[in-house]
N, C-alpha and C positions, 0 to 999 in steps of 0.2 A: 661126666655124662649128664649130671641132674643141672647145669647150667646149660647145656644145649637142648635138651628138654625147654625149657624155662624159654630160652631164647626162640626158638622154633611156634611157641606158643603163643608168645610176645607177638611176634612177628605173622602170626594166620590170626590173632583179636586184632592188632593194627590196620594189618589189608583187607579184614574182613569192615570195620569201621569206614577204610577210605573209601571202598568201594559205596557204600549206604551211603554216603554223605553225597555222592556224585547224582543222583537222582532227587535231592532235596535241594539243591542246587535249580538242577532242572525246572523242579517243580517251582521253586521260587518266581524261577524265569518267566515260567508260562503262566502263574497268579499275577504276573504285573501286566501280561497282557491279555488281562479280563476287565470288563467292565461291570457291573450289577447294576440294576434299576428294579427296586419294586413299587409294584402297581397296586395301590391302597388308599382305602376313605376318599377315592375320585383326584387322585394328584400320582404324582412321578416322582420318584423320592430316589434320585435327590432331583431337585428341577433342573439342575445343569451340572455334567456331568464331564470331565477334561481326561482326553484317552491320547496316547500315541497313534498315530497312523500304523495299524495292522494288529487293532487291537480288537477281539469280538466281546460286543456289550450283548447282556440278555436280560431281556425283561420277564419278570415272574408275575402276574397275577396273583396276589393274594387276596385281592375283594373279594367279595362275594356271587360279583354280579359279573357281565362280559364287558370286556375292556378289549381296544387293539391299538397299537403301535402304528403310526402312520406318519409318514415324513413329508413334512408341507410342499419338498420338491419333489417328492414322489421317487424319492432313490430308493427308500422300499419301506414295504407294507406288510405286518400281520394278519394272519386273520382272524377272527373275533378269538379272543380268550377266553376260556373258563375258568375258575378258580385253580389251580396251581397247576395252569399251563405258562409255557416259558415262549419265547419267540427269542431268537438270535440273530444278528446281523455282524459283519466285520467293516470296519472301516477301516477302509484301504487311503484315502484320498486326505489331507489333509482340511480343516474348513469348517464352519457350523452346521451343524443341523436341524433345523425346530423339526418338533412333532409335533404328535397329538393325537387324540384317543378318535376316530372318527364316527361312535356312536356317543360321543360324549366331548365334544368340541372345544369347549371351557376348562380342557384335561388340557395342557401345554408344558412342555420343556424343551430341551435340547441340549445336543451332543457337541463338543467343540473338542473340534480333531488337530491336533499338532503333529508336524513331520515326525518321523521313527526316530528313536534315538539313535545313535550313531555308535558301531561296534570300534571298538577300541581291540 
């Protein structure tokens, strides 16, 4: 009886294990389709940033002063940021992006979008 015990046990710490693992998973999946860019000392960090197609990037403000995200073709725009406000956009389209800060001009980077990766 005390090996079916033992067994029984075994067997609810294992499924309880596989089950956690499957949202860690998940979550892995959804960190690769994130982007980050922070907004500091008047630059975009990183200055060029390479995402899959249907990946959302988010800018964080950490200067001190107001910054905004703004895309030279005008696919889209923030609006002014405060110190640790974030702005978010998804790129769905494969392709470059420049921006640029547009209270602060001489602020430049860009996004350069590759097709999705492909489910196997």
């Amino acid at each position: 009886m005390a090996a079916r015990t033992i067994s029984w046990t075994f067997l609810a710490i294992f499924f309880a294990c596989a089950a956690s693992a499957i949202p860690l998973a998940w979550t892995a999946a959804a960190l690769a389709r994130e982007g980050k860019v922070k907004i500091g000392n008047f630059t975009f960090d990183p200055p060029v940033l390479k995402v899959k197609a249907g990946t959302v990037v988010t800018w964080t403000n950490e200067d001190d002063i107001p910054h905004t995200v703004a895309s030279a073709d005008r696919a889209f725009k923030s609006r002014a940021l405060d110190t640790g406000d974030k702005y978010t956009f998804t790129f769905t389209a494969p392709g470059t992006y420049e921006y640029f800060c547009s209270l602060h001009p001489h602020m430049t980077a860009k996004i350069i979008v590759e097709g999705a990766a492909s489910q196997r």
